[in-house]
N, C-alpha and C positions, 0 to 999 in steps of 0.2 A: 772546337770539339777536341778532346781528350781521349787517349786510349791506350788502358797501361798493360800490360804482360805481368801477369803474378804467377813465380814459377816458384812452386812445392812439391820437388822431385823430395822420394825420401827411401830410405827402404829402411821395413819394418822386419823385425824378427819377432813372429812368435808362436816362437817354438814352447815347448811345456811337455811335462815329464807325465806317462800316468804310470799311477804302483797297484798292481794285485793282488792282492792279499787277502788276511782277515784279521781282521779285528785293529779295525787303522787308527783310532781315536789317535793312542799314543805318538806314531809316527807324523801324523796333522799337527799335534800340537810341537813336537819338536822342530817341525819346519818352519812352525808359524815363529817359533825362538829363532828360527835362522834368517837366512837367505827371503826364503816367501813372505818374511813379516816385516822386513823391511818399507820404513814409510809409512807403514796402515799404525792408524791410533784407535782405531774404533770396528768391529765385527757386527756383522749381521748374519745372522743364521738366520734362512729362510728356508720353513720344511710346509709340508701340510699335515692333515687332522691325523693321519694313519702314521707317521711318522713321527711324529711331534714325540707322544708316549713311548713309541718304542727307542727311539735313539735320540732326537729332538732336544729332551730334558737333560737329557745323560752327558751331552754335548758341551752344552749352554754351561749346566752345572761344571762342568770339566775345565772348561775355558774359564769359567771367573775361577773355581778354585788357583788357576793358574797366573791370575794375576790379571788377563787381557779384560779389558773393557771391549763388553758385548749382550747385542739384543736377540732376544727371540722371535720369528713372526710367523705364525703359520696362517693358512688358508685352507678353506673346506677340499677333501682330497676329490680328486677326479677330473678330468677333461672338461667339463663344465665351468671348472673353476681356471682355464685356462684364456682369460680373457680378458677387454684394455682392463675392466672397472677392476680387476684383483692389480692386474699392475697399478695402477692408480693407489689402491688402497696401501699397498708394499712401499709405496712412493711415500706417501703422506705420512705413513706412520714411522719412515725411517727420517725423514725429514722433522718430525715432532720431535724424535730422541736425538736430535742434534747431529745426526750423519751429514756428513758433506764428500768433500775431494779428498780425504785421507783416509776412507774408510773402506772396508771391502768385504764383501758379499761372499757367504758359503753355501752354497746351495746343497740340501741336506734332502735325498728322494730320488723318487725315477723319472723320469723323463719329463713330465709334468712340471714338476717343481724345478729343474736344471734349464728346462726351457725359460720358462718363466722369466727365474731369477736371473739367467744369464742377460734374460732381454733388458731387464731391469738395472741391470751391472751396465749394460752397453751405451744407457742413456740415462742415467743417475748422475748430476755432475757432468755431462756429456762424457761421461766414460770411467768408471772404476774397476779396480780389481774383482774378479770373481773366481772362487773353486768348487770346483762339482765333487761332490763327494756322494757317488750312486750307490743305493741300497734296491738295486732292482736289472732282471736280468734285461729288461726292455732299456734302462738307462743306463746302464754299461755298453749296450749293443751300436744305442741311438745315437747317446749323447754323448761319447767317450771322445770323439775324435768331428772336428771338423767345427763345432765352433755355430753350432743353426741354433737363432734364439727365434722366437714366435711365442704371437697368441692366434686364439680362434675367432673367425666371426660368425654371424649368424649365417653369413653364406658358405664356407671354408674354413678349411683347418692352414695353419701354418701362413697365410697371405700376409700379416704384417709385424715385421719382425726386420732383423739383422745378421749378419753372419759377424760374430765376437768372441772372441779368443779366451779359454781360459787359463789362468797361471799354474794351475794342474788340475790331476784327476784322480783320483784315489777312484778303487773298485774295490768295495767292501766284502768278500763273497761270505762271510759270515751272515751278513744280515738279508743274504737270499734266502736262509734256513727261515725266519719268518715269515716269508710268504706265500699266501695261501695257492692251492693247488689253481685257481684258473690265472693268477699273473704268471705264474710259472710260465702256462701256455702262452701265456700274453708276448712274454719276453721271448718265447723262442720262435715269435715268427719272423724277428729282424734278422735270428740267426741262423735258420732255414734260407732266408733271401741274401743273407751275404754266401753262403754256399752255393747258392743257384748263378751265382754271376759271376763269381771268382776261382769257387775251391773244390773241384769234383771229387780230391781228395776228401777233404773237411767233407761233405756232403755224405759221404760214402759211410764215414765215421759218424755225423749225425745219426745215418739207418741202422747203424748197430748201436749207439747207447743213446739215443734221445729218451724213449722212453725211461730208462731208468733214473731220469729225474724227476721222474710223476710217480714213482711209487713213494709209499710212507715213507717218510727221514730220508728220504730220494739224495734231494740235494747234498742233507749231513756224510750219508753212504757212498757218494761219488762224489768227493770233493776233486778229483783230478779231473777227473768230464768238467766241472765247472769251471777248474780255472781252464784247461783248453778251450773249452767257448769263448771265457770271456779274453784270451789274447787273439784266438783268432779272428773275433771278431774286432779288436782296436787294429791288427796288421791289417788285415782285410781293407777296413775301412782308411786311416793313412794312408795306404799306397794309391787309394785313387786323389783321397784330396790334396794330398802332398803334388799334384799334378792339377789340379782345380780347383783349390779353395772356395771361388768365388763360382761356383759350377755355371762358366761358360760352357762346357761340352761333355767329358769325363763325368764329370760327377754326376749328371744325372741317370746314369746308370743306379745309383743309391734310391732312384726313385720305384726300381724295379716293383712291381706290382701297388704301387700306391696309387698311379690314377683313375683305379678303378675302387681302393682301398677308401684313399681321402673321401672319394665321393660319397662311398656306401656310411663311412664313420660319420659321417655329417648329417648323411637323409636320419639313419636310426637316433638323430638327435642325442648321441653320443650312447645310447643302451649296449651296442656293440665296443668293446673295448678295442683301443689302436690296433693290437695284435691281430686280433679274430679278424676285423677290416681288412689289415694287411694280407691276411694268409686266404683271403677269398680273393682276393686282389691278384696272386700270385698265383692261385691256380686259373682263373680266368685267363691270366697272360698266357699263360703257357697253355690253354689250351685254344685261345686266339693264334700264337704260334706255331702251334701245329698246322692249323688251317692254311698259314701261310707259309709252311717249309721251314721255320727254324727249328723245332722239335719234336721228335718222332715220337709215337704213340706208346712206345715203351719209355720213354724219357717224361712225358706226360705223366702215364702212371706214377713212379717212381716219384715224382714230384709230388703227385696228390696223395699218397699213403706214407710218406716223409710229414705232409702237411697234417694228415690223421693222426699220426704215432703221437704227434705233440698235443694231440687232445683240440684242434683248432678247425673251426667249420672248411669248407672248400666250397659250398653253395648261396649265391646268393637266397635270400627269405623270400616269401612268395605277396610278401605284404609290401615288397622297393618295386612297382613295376619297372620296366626297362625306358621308358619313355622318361621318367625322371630320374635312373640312375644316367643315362645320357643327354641329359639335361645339366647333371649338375658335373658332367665332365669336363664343362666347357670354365668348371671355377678353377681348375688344375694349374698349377704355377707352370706348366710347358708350354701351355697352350698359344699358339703364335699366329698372327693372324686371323683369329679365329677357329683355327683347325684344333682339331684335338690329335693331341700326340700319346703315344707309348713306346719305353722301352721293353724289349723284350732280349730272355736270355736265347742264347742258339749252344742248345744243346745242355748240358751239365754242367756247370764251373766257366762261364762264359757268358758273352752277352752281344747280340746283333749289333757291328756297325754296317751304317747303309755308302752308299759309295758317296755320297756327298762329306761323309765321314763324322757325321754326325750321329748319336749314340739314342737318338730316337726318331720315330719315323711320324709322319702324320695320313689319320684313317681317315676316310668319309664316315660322314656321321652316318650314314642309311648301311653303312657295312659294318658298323659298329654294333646299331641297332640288329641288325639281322644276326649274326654272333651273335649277341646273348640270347636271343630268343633261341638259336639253336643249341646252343649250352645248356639253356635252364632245360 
């Protein structure tokens, strides 16, 4: 009998640059002349149906004008479309146009499309390059920082996937001016939830100009409110995973109101947009919270008419009874032996650790159950 030691110590750097701006095409393509296009002989632009026409074409066309060989691919827009058989089909059709190990993937969209395409960059080739270039306040907030690829099943969102790095990020905030008033809301429920766990400041600032990006030409008319979201929400988010990439501990704090979120986005069989999930997800925490001492009833408040201002529900629908949104808690990527877990913020700009120092705690499900019955 035989027995060998196979030692692949290594350390990896990847690190990546994201830029803010508006109107990035030109600065993409001059990178892709430099440094970033080093190695890659062949592009795949991967958007979907909502994006394709408005930037999508404009792209493709820009990159061949410029000389690079490159493909198009879009997929039908929406969460729905966030699943293996769309990766499969992004696979097949980039494998038909002759993509291999030299090629690299631009993910062109919000959070859908960067998810996706990233997952597909991660295991293409067993690993290619990919860049996120977000056209949405929910995919500057979500996807900017940290590197989470996923699809959905029929039972959960986000359960198989990779965490994959990309070689940058551009954040378009021009191309927020096209979109319509409810992604608007969609997008600012990540940015609500990086406030409640990190930046009482930020938070505070939220209550005075969120609304003004829901009135008409909102976002055109407050181009500084934009770009302040969109850096505070890339710092916000770095500083934890620059500490957790791999979210052993830290990082799950980022899950702040989604396991109540994920579950609910999944029962409505996607009708509820990620946002709207999240922001019922986060009032519920916080008022699970309260129940248990981490946040006062005035802190409550303030949460839940922060989560209004943005145009975003705060109550579960009376059509999810409680016995299967607790049901499908138990599909929550925290979930540890069975138990179901939440993070919870304590207080404004902060977030509970428990003395074991772990950054979420685990409920009985019959106390779970009883909370939301007294919530609803």
């Amino acid at each position: 009998m035989s027995k060998f030691y196979v030692e692949l110590k290594k350390v990896v750097d990847d690190s990546y640059d994201i830029e803010v701006g508006r109107n990035l095409f030109d600065t993409l393509v001059n990178d892709l002349k430099g440094e970033l296009g080093v190695g890659i002989s062949k592009y795949a632009i991967i958007t979907d149906s909502n994006v394709k026409p408005l930037y999508g074409d404009k792209l493709y066309e820009r990159l061949v004008r410029e000389g690079f060989k490159v493909d198009l691919i879009s997929f039908p827009a929406g969460e729905k479309s966030k699943v293996r058989a769309t990766k499969e089909m992004i696979e097949d059709e980039m494998l038909a146009k002759g993509h291999r190990r030299d090629s690299c993937i631009i993910a062109l969209g919000g959070g859908v499309v960067t998810d996706l395409a990233g997952f597909v960059a991660g295991t293409f080739g067993r690993g290619i390059p990919f860049i996120n270039y977000s056209t949405s306040i929910l995919g500057s907030a979500d996807a900017s920082v940290g590197g989470k690829t996923a699809v959905d099943t029929p039972l959960a969102t986000n359960l198989i996937g990779l965490i994959y790095q990309p070689k940058k990020v551009y954040i378009d905030l021009a191309t927020w001016e096209t979109l319509p008033k409810e992604q608007i809301s969609n997008g600012l429920a990540e940015t609500i939830k990086h406030a409640c766990l990190a930046d009482k400041v930020f938070f505070e600032y939220l209550e005075e100009h969120i609304q003004e990006l829901l009135e008409p030409n909102g976002i055109h008319n407050h181009a500084e409110v934009c770009e302040h979201i969109a850096e505070k929400n890339c710092k916000i988010k770095y500083e934890v995973v620059k500490q957790d990439e791999r979210e052993t501990n830290l990082r799950q704090i980022l899950n702040l109101g989604h396991t109540i979120g994920r579950a609910i986005e999944t029962l409505s069989d996607y009708t509820l947009l990620h946002g709207e999930a999240v922001a019922i997800g986060l009032a519920m925490q916080a008022q699970i919270g309260e129940k248990l001492g981490y946040v006062s009833t005035e802190e409550v408040e303030r949460v839940m008419k922060l989560i209004e201002k943005a145009g975003l529900p705060t109550k579960l629908s009376d059509d999810m009874p409680t016995d299967k949104v607790v049901q499908k808690l138990y599909t929550d990527k925290k979930v540890r032996s069975g138990k179901i877990r939440f993070v919870f913020q304590e207080g404004i700009g902060s977030v509970k650790q428990f003395e074991d120092e772990n950054y979420s705690i685990a409920l009985e499900e019959d106390f779970i159950r009883e909370i939301i019955d007294e919530i609803r």
